[in-house]
N, C-alpha and C positions, 0 to 999 in steps of 0.2 A: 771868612765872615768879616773879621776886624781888619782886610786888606791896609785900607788909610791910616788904621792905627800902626801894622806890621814895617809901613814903609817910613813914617815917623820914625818909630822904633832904630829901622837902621840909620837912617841919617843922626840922629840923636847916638847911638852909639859910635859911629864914624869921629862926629866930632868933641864926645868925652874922653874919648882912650889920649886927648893932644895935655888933654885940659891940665892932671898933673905935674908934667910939667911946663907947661907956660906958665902955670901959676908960683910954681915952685913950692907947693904942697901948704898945708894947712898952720896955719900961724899959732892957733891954739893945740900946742901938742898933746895933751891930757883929754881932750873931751874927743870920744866915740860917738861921734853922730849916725842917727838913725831918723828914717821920712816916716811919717806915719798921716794916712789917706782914711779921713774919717768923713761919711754920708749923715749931713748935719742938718741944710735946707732945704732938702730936696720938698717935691711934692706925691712921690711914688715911689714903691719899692720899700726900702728898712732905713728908718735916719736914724739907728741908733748910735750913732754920734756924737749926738748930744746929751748922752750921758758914758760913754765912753770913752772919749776926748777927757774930762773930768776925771776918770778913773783913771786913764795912764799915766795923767800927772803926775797924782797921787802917786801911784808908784816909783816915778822919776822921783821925788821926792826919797822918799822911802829907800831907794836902791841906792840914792846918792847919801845916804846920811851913813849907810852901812861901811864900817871902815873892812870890814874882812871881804866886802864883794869889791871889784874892778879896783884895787889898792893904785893908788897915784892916778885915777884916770874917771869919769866924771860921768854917767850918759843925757847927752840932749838930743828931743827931738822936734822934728820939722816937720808942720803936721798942714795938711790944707784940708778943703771940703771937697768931694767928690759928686754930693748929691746922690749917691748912689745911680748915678748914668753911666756907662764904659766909657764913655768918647769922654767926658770930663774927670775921668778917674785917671785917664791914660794922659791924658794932658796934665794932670797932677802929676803923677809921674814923672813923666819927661823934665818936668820943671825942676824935680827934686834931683831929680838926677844931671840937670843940665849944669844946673848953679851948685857953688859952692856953699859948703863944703862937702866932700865926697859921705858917702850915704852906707854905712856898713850892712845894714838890713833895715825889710821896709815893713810895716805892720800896716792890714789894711781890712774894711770890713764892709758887708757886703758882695752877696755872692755874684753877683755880673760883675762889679770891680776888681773882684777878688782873680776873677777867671782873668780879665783882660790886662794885669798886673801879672799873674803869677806865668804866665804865659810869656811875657813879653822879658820879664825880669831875667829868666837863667841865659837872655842873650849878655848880661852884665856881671853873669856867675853871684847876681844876690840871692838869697833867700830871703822867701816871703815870710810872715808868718799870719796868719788872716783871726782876727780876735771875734769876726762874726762873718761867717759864711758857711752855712749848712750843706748846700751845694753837693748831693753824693757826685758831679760830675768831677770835681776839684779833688777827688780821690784815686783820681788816675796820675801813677808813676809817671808815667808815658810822657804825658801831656804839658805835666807838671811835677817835675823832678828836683825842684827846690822850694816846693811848697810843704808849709806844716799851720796848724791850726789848733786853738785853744777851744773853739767851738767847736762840739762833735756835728758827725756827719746825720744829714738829714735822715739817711737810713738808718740812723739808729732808732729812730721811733718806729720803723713799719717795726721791725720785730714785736716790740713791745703791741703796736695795734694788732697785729695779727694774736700775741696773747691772747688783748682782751676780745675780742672776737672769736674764741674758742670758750673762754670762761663764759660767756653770756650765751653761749648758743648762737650765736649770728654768723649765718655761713652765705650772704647775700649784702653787699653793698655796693655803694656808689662813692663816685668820685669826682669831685670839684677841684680842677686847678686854675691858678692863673698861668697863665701865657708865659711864663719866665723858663730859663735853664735850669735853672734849683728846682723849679719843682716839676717840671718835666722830668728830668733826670731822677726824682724821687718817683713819682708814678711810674715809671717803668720796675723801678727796684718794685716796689709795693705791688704792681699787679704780677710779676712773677712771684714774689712770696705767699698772694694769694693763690695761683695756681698751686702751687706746691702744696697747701694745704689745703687745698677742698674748697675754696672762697669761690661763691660765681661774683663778680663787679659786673653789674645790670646796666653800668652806663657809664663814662665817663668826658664829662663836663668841662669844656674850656672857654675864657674868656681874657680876652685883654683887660679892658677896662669897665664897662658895664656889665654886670653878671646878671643883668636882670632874665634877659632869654635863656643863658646856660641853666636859673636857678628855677627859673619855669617848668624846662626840660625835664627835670629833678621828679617835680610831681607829675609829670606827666606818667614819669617809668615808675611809680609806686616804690622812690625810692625814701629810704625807713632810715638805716645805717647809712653816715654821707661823710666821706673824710676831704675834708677842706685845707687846701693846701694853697695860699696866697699871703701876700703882705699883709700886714694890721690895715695899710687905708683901702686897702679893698675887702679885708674883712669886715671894716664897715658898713661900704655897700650890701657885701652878702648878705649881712645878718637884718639890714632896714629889710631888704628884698626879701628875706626867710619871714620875716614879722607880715609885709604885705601878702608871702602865697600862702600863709599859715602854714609852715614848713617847723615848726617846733611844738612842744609839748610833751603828752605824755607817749605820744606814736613817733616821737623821731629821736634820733641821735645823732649828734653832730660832732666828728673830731678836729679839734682845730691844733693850730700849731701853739704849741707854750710859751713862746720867749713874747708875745705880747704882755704888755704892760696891764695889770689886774684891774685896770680902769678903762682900758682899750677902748669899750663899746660905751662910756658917757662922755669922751673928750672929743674936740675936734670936729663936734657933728656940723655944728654952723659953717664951720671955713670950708670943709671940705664938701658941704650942699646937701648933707644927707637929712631926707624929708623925715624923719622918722625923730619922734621926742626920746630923751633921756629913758624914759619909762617904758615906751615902746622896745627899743634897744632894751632894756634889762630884761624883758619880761621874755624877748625873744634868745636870749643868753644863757636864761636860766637852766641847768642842769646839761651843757653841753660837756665833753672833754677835752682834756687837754693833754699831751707828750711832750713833754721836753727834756733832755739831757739835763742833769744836774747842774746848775752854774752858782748855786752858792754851798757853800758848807752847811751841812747838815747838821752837824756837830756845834750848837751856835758854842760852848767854852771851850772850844779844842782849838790850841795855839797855831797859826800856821805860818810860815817860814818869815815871814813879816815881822813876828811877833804879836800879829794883831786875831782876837778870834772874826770870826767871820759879820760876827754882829759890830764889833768896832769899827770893824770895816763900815755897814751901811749906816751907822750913826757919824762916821766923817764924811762920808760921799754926801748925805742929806745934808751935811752943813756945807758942804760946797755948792750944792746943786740951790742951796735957797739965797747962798747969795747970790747966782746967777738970775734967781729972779722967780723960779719954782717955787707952787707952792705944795711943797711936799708936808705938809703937814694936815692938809685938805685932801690926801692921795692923789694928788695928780702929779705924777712923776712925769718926766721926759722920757722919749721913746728910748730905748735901748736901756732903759733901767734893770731887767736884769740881766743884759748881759755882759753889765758891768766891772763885772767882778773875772770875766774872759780877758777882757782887757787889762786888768790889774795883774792880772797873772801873764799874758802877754808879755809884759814890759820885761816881769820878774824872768820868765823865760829867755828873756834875749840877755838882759844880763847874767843870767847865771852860764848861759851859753857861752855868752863871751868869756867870762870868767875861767872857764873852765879851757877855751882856747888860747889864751893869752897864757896859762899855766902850760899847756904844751908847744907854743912856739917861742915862748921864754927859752927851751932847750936846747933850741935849735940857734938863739940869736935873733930871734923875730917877734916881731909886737904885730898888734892890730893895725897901728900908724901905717903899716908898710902896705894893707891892702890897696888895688886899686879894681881896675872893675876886671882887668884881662889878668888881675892874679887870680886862679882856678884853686892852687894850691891851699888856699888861706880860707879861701871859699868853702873849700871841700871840707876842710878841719872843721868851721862855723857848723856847718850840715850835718856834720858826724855830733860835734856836742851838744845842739840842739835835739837829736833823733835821740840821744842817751838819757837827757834830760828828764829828771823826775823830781819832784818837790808837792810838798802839801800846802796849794795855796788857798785864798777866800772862795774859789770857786770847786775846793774839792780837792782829790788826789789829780797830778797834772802830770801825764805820761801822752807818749804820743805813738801810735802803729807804725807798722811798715811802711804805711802809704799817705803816715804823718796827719791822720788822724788821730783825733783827742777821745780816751779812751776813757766813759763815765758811764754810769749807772742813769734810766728813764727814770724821770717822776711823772706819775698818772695825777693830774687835781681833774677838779669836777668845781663848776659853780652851784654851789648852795645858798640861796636865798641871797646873791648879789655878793658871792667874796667866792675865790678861788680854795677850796680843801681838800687836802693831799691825801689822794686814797688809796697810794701806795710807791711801791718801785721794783724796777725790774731790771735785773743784772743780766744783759744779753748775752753775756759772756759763758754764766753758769746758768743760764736758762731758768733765776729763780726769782720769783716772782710773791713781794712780800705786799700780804694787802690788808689794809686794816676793818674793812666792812664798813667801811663811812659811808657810802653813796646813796644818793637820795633821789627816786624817779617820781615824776610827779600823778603818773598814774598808779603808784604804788605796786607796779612790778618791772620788771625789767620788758623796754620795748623789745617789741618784736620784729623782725630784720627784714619782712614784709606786710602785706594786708594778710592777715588770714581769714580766707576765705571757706567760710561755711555756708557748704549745701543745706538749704533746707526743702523738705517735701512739700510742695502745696496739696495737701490736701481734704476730700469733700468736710466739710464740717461736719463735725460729728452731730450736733442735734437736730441738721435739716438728714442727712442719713440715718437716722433712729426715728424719725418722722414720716420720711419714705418707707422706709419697712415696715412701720405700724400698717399704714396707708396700705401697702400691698398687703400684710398681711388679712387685714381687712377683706379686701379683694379676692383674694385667694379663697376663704372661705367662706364666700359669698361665691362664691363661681360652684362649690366645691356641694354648699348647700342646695343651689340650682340645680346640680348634674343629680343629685339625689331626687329632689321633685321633681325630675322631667322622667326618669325611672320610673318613680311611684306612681307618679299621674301619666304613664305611658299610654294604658289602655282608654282616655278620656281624649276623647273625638276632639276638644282643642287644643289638646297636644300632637294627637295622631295626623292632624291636617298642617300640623306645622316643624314635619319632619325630626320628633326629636332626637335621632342620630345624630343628623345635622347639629342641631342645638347644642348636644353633648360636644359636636366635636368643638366647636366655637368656644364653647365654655374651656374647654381643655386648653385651646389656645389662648383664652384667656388668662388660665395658671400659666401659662409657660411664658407669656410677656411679664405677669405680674414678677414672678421669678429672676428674670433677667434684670429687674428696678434693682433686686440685690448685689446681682455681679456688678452692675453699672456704677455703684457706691464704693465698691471694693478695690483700693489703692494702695499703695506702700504702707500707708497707718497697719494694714491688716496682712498683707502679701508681702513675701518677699522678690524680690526683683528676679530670681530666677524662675519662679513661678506664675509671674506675671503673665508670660506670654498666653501660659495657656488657661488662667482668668481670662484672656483677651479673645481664644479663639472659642472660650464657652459659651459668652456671654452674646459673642454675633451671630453662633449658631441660634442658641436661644431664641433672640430677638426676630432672625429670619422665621425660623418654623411658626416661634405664636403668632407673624402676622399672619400667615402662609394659613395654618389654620384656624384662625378667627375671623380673618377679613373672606378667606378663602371659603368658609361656612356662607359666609352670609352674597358672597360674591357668586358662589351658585345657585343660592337660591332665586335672587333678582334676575340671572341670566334664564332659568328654566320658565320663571314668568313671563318674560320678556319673550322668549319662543312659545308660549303657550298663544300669546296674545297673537304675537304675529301669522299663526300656522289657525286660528278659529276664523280669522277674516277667509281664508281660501275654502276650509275643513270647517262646517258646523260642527261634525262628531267630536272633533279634541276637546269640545266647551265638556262634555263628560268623561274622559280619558282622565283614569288616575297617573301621576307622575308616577315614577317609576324611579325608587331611593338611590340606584344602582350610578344613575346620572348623572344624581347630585353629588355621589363621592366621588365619582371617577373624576370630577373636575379638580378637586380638592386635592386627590391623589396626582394628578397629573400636576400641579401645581408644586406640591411635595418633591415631587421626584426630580423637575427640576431646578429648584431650591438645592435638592441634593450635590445635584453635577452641579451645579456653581460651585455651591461652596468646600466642596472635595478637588476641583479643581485650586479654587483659591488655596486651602490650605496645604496641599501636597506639593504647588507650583512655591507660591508666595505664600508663608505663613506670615501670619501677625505676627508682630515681635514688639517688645516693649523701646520706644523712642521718647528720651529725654528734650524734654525742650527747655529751653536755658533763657531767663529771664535777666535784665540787667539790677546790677550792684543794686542793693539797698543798704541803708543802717541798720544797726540792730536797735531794739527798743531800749535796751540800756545804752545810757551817755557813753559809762563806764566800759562797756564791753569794746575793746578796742580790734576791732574785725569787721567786716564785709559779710553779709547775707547776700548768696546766690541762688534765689526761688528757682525750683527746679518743678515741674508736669511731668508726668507722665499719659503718653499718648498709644493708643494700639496700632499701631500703623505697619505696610510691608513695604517694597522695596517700589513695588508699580499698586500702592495702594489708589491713588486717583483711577486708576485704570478698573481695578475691583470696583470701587465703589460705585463708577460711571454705571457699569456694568448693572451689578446690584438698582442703584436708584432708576435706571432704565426701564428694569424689567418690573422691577415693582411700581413705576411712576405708572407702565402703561397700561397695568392691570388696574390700578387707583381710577385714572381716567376714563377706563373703559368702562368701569364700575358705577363711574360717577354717571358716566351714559345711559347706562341701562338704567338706573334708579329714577332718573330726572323721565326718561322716558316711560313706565312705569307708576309714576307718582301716583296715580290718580285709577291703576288697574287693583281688580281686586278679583281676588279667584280662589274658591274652594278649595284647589288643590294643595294650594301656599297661603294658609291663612292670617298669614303676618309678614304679606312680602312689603305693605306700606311699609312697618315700622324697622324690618331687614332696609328698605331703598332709606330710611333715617338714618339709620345708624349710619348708614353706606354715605351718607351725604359728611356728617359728624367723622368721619376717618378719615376719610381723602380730605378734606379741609385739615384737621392738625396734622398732617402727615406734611401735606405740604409745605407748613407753616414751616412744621416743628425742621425738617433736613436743611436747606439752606440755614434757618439761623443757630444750628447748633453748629454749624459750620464756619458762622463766624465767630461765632463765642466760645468756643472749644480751648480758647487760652484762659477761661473762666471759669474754672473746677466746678466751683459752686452750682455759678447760673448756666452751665451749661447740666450739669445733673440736674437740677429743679426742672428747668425746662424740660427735656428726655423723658424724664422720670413723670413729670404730673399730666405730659401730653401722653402715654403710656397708660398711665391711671385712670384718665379723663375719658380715655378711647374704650377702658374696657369697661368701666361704670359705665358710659353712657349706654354702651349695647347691650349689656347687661338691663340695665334699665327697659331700655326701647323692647326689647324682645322678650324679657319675662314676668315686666310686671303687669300689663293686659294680663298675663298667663295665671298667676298670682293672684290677683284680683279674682277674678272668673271662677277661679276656684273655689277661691275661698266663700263669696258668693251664695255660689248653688254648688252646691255640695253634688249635686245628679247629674244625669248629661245632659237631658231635656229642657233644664233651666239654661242651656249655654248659650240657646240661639242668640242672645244680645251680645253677647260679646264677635260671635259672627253667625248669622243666621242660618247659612247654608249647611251646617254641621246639623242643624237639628230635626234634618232629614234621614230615617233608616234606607240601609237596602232594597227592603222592600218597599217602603212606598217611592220612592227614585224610579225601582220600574213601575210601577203602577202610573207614577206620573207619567212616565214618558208613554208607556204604552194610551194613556189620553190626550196627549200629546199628538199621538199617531190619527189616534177615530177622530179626532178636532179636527186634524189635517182635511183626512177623507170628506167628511161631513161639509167643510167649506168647499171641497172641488165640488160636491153634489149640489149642493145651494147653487153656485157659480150658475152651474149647469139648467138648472131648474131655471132660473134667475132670465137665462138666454133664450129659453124655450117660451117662457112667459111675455118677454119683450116680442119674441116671434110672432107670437099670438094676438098680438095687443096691436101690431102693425097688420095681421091679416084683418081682424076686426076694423081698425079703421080704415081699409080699403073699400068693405063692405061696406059700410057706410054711408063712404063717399059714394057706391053706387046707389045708393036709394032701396035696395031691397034683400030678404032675406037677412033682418038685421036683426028681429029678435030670435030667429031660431039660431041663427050663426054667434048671437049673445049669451043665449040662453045655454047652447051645446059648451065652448068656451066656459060661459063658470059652473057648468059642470063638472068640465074636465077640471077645474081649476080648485074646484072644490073638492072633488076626487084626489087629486096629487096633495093639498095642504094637511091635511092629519098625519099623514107621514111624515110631510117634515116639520109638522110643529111638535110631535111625538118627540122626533129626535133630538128637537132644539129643546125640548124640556126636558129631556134624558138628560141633555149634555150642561142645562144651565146652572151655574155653582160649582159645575166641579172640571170643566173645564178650564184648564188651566195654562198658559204657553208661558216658560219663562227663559232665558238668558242665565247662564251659570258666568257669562261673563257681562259685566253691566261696565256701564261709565261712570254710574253713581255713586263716587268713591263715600260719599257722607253717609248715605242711606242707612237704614239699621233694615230695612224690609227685605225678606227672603229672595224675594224676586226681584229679579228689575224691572221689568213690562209683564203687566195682568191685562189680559185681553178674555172678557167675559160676553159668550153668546147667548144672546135674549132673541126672541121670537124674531124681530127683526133681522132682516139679510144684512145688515150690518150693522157697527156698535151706534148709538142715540150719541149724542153729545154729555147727556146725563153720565155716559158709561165713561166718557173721557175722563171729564171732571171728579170723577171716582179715582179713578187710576193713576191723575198726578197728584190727588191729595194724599194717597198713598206713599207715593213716590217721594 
């Protein structure tokens, strides 16, 4: 990767191993020089340099006043800016190492500098020591076999997060990093320690330098828990970008890294272009967490090997840092501020190390002076007394691993109301995790790790459902009271002429749709979802039978009229032909039974079965309630239910229509037999219209609990009131009335005819017939006469005896038949049992009355239509 650096590197080594002696070695025997590579102006990445730079000083100071550490011998160091960039770190480097004076160890901070330095260095057998680089890749022996560090390793905080992520319940997060090695190399540790412990990470999140699309992504995946792993000046951008998606609150939690400076999110916003005010930035800050490795002393009066406690420490550093021009008394520190005190202890480390090797090669006859870069020997000793190395400095106890990591205890803070507070620590070591209950969530419980999504039932309202079953109950016993007076009033001629079997069975079907408004109401409020299905295949049964026999009552009787009518144009005789009830059921029956086979087939093949239909995300009606509502239907549906239903609405469409045929053709017929087939062909009109209506648009409305039951329900209601209406209250009426039967003829006149006079009629009916073929006949005989008489005439003679004999004869044949014509006048009678006068209230339709005349006067007309 760092190829230009590696090839550098060896030219640069080639020509230091001369350098010793050309120069003839170092003029100042006493002073142990050391490089040290501090990231101060950079514009990316960690400048904590500029307060660690300051700190090492300080301990140069500090290590050089000590007469019992490095006795006769001094340390200075050589320190440049690296920017935290590699290519300008490593060019530091080479510099420090090119020029004089030789370099015993190099201190460097920043984990990309740290890598492309510690890497490069065991070609010159130095050891590094890195006073700020987290970096878990820098933890590799392998790679880096004379590296060690006063900063612990970045994996030391997944432990600690995976902790709290067990204490909170949260077994669901995500993951934001930048683009770097450090924390590349940390996500990988972090996502196998989730693994390990049951953690799903729903997404994880990378960017260079804009994190506005990675931070989008974020809420796209609902995520809740978001561990942030990037420098402070892209934590900047984050956290503006967190405040623009609304990414904080009292639904999110955010872990970010600790060694940021406790002002991090109000400095720096102008320079570095972030659109977001002071305010906005805090408000998006508020209640996130933080991990970081311990870097100061906890213990603020506990002495540490300085002499100094850890607090005298940051009361000398702030007077150094303010006469650089900080104004630390406003809190705004410089970056690297806490990891300040890494660096302090650094420095102490390289001296005590040396210390402790100059005491061992004393023995031998050897000093530090003698090192150069190809002595390995001197090298190895440094490595060995730094790896032994332990001391209690400002940043804590200071020991270092096998793999020359800095071995410290997590501190957990949390931002409460704009200031960082420590709400505990965790010793990875002994896995014990001490915590003091300080934390503060701003929806006053602990977030939750994702949306929790609560089903809710949609369904029927209960007051319009306790409205509908008034309403059928209504219904019900109104049907129920009907079936009772078509009984009682059985034997009364306007009942008997209008089939009340029939009637009862219509009514019956009547309960049994009324019936079905209640299943149709009935939803998870009342049912449980295993019992659902078969609410579902009740209620269709229901529905089919009550139309089957209600529509199916009234659908035979219109079609029996309708063949009454048709069959008296060929057949006079059918105009008195009683219907025969047997006809009327068999239709009804026949109707029934395949209603049956359908729906035995449907249920046996495809049963109903209860299907969930899934509505998108809503709020809940509380602010507070931090969750998702997911409306949830329930539908009766089967596998090839279009195919059923085609079916079904087919065979019942084409009996509606055929229905609707026969009534519209019928409108206006009116027959003794069926003496309510007008208001049967009404009803019949009123059914197939809301029938129609009602399937298509409950079909589209069917995602509308409510208005899809209103609808169902009140065209259901409307269909059995009306017919109920149309066909019993004429009946109703009439009764109540005239209480006899003979009063009935107005409500239809041809009832209030008996048996016996019907034949009496007919049989005058008959001698009417005869009587006019005799007339006819007379009539032809008389014209006969009347043409021989004028022939006579025309001859001139024999015209009064041929006069005289004629009305004789003529006179002779008239008493007979004016006998008969006065026998037969007034009570002959001819009428039509089928008329076209659907308004008429008159028993007959055509009165044809014979008067002595051969046939009717005009007087007799004008009688007959004012009748009519």
């Amino acid at each position: 990767m760092y190829w230009s650096i590696w090839i550098g590197a060896a030219l640069l080594h080639c020509a230091v191993r001369v350098l010793p002696a050309a120069n003839g070695g170092d003029s100042t025997s006493n002073v142990l020089h050391i490089g040290g590579i501090f990231p101060i102006a950079g514009e990316g990445g960690w400048q904590g340099g500029q307060a660690c730079e300051p700190a090492a000083k300080i301990a140069l100071e500090d290590v050089n006043s000590r007469k019992d550490l490095l006795p006769g011998y001094i340390l200075k160091l050589h320190s440049n800016d690296s920017e935290c960039e590699p290519g300008l770190g490593a060019s530091v480097m080479y510099n420090l190492l090119y020029n004089q004076p030789q370099k015993l160890m190099l201190l460097a901070g920043c984990s990309t500098v740290c890598t492309t330095v510690a890497e490069a260095a065991k070609m010159w057998n130095l050891v590094v020591l890195c006073y700020g680089a987290s970096s878990p890749a820098l933890s590799d022996r392998q790679r880096f076999p004379t590296l060690f560090r006063t900063h612990p390793s970045a994996t030391v905080h997944n432990p600690t997060r995976i902790k709290l992520m067990k204490k909170f319940g949260w077994s669901r997060v995500a993951i934001l990093q930048q683009a770097e090695e450090v924390f590349i190399s940390t996500v990988e540790d972090l996502e196998a320690r989730c693994t390990e412990a049951g953690i799903e990470i729903v997404t994880r999140q990378s960017f260079m330098t804009d994190p506005t699309d990675a931070v989008r992504n974020l809420r796209r995946q609902d995520a809740r828990v978001i561990v942030g792993l990037f420098y402070v000046v892209a934590a900047r951008r984050v956290l503006c970008e967190m405040y623009k998606q609304n990414l904080y609150g009292r639904s999110y939690v955010w872990y970010f890294i600790g060694w940021y400076e406790d002002n991090w999110f109000e400095v720096n916003l102008e320079k570095e272009g972030i659109d977001c005010t002071v305010e906005q930035m805090r408000k998006a800050a508020e209640g996130h967490i933080t991990t970081e490795a311990l870097m100061w002393n906890q213990n603020l009066n506990e002495r540490t090997i300085s002499g100094m406690t850890s607090e005298d420490f940051r009361l000398r550093l702030n007077d150094v840092l303010r006469k650089e021009g900080y104004d630390i008394d406003n809190q705004r520190f410089p970056e690297g501020y806490q990891e300040a005190p890494l660096a302090y202890d650094a420095v102490w480390s390289v001296a005590l190390a040396f210390n402790k090797t100059m005491d061992r090669l004393h023995k031998y006859g050897k000093s530090l002076k003698d090192f150069n870069y190809n002595n390995k020997e001197i090298a190895d000793d440094i490595y060995s007394a730094i790896n032994s190395t332990q001391f209690l400095g400002v940043s804590g106890f200071v020991a270092f691993s096998s793999q020359g990591d800095r071995i410290a205890l997590t501190q957990i803070e949390q931002v409460i109301n704009g200031n960082y507070i420590v709400l505990g620590y965790y010793d990875t070591q002994a896995d014990n995790l001490t915590w003091f209950d300080r934390e503060v969530w701003s929806g006053g419980k602990v977030p939750q790790d994702r949306t929790i999504i609560r089903k809710v039932l949609r369904t029927v309202s209960l007051p319009l459902f306790i409205c509908m079953c008034i309403i059928s109950s209504i219904g019900i016993l109104v049907a129920i009271g009907l079936i009772i007076f078509n009984i009682w009033n059985s034997h009364r001629r306007v009942i008997q002429s209008s089939h009340p079997v029939c009637n009862t069975i219509m009514l019956v079907g009547v309960i049994v749709c009324l019936t079905s408004v209640y299943l149709l109401g009935l939803d998870g409020r009342f049912v449980a979802p295993e019992a659902y299905p078969s609410v579902c295949q009740t209620r269709t049964w229901l529905i089919t039978f009550g139309f089957t026999l209600s529509y199916g009552a009234m659908f035979s009787k219109v079609w029996r009229v309708h063949r009454l009518t048709t069959k008296a144009k060929s057949d006079p005789k059918v105009k008195t032909k009683t219907v025969q009830p047997w006809k009327l059921y068999s239709m009804v029956t026949g109707l029934l039974v395949l209603d049956i086979v359908i729906m035995l087939a449907w249920q046996l093949h495809d049963p109903l079965q209860r299907r969930v239909e899934l509505f998108p995300l809503e709020d809940p009606i509380s602010a507070a309630d931090d969750s998702k509502i997911r409306p949830e239907l329930e539908h009766c549906e089967s596998e090839n239910n279009t195919v059923w239903l085609g079916v079904i609405y087919g065979y019942k469409g084409l009996v509606l229509v055929f229905g609707l045929f026969l009534a519209y053709e019928t409108r206006s017929v009116k027959v003794k037999q069926i003496n309510d087939s007008r208001y049967v062909g009404m009803s019949i009109y009123n059914v197939v219209i809301l029938c129609l209506i009602t399937a298509p648009v409950t079909m589209v409305i069917a995602s509308q609990q409510d208005a899809s039951y209103a609808f169902v329900g009140l065209a259901i209601v409307f269909c059995c009131f009306l017919s109920m209406a149309l066909i019993f209250v004429p009946k109703v009426i009439e009764v109540i009335r005239h209480p006899k039967d003979k009063a009935e003829s107005k409500y239809n006149p041809d009832v209030g005819v008996s048996k016996e006079e019907e034949e009496k009629y007919q049989k005058l009916v008959d001698e009417n017939e005869e009587l006019q073929r005799l007339i006819t006949q007379k009539e032809d005989k008389i014209k006969v006469l009347k043409d021989r008489i004028a022939e006579k005439e025309s001859k001139g003679s024999g015209v009064g005896g041929a006069v005289s004999g004629v009305s004789a004869s003529a006179d002779s044949d008239r008493p007979t038949g004016r006998a008969s014509l006065t026998q037969g006048k007034d009570n002959l009678i001819v009428a039509d049992f089928i008329t076209d006068a659907g308004t008429s209230d008159s028993a007959f339709g055509c009165v044809s009355v014979y008067t002595r005349s051969s046939r009717c006067s005009q007087s007799d007309f004008e009688f007959s239509e004012s009748y009519l």
